[in-house]
ZAPAFI-196878 format. One record per residue (C-alpha): residue number from 1; chain; x, y, z. Coordinates in Angstrom, 3 decimals. Layout:
<nodes>
{NUM, A, {X, Y, Z}}
...
</nodes>
This chain:
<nodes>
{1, A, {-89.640, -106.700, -39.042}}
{2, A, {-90.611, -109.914, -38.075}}
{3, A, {-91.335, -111.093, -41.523}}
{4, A, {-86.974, -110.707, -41.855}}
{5, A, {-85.599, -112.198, -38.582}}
{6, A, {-88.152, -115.418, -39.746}}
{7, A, {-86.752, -115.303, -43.676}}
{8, A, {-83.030, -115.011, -42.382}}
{9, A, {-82.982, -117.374, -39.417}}
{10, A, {-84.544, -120.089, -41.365}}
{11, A, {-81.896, -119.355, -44.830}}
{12, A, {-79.404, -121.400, -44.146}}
{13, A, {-82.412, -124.411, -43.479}}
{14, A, {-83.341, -123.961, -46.750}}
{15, A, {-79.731, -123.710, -48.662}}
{16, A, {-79.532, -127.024, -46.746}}
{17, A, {-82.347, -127.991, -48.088}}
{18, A, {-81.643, -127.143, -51.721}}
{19, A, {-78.336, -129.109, -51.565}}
{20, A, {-80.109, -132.152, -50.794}}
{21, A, {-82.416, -131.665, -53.662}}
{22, A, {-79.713, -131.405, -55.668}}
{23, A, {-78.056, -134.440, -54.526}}
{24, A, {-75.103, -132.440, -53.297}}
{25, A, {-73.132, -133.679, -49.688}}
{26, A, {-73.897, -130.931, -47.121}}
{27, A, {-70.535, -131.737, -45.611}}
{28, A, {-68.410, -132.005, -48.920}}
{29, A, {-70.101, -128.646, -49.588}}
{30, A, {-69.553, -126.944, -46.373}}
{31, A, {-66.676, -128.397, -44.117}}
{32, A, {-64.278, -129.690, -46.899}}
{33, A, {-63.894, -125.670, -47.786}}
{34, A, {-63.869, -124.421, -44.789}}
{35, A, {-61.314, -126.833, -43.708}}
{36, A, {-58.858, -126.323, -46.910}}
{37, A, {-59.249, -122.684, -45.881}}
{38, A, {-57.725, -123.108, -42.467}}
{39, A, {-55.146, -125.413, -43.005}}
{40, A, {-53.858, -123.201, -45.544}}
{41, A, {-54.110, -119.611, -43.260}}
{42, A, {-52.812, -120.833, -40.370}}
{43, A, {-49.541, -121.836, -41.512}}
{44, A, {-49.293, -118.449, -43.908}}
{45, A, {-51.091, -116.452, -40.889}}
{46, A, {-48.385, -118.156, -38.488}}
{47, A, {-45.596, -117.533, -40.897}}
{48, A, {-46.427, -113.482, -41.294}}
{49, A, {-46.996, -113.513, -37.634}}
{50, A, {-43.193, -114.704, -36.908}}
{51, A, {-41.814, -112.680, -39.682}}
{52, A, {-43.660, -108.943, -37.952}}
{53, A, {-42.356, -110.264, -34.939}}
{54, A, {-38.983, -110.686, -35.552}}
{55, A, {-39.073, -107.144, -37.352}}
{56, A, {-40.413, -105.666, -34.757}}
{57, A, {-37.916, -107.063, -32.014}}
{58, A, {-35.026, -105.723, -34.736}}
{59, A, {-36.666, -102.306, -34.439}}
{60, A, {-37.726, -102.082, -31.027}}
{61, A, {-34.460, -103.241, -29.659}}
{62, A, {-31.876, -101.910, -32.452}}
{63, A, {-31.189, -97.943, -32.858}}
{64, A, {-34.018, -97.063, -34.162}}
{65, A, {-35.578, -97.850, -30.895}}
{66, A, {-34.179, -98.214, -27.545}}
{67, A, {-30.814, -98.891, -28.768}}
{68, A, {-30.307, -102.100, -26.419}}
{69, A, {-28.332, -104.341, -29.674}}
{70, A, {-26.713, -103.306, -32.685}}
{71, A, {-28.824, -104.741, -35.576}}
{72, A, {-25.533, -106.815, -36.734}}
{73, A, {-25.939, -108.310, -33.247}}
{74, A, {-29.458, -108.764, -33.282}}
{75, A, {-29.435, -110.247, -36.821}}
{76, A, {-26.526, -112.697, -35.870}}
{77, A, {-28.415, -113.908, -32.528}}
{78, A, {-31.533, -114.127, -34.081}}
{79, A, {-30.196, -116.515, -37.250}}
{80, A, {-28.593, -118.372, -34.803}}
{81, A, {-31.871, -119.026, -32.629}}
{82, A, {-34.296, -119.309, -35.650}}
{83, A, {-31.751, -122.159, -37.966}}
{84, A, {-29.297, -123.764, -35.984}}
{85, A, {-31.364, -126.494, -34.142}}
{86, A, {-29.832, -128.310, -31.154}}
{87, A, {-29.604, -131.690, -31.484}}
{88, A, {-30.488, -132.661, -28.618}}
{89, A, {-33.669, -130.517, -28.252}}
{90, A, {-36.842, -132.550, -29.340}}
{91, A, {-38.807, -130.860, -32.310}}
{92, A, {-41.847, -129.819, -30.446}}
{93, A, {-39.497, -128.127, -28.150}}
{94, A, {-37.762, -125.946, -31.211}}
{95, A, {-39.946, -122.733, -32.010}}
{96, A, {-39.719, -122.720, -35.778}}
{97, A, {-40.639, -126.513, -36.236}}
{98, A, {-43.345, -126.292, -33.383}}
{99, A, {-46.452, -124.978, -36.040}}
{100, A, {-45.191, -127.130, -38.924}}
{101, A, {-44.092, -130.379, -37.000}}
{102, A, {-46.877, -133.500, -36.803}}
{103, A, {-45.232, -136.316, -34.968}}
{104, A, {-46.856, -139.589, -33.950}}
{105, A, {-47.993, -139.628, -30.293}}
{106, A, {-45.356, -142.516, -29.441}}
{107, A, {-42.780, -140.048, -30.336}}
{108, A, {-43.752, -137.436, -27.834}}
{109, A, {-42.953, -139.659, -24.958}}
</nodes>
């Protein structure tokens, strides 16, 4: 038993090891997927996340659940909210642009 915890807390030591042998960068290696793999999940994650919750406000609220809003009504008040931006509301302020939107800090104030 203790012959395992030693081999498998000191394996990723020795893959570090073996990629400097090899003359690979450690960080090119392991951040630069790692990072490529978030910034591309969290806006899909984000998106999917938006989408079920839309749905699910559509079903919870329309007949099928406690009949509050006809889905015409809840379709025509949500395409309102989700594209027509305000003009006078900044973008970080505007739910659908507030994931996707990177504005200088100057332009925050």
């Amino acid at each position: 038993m203790h012959l395992v915890s030693h081999s498998v807390l000191f394996a990723p030591c020795s893959q570090l090891d073996l990629l400097r042998m090899l003359g690979v960068s450690r960080t090119k290696w392991n951040f630069v997927p790692a990072m490529a793999a978030a910034l591309s999940a969290a806006p899909l994650l984000s998106a999917i996340g938006t989408a079920v919750g839309i749905m699910a406000g559509a079903i919870v609220g329309g007949p099928a659940g406690f009949d509050i809003i006809s889905s015409q009504e809840y379709w025509s008040e949500a395409q309102k909210v989700i594209w027509d931006w305000p003009a006078h509301l900044h973008p970080l302020k505007y739910a659908p642009l507030v994931n996707a939107c990177e504005l200088p800090p100057q332009a925050l104030v």
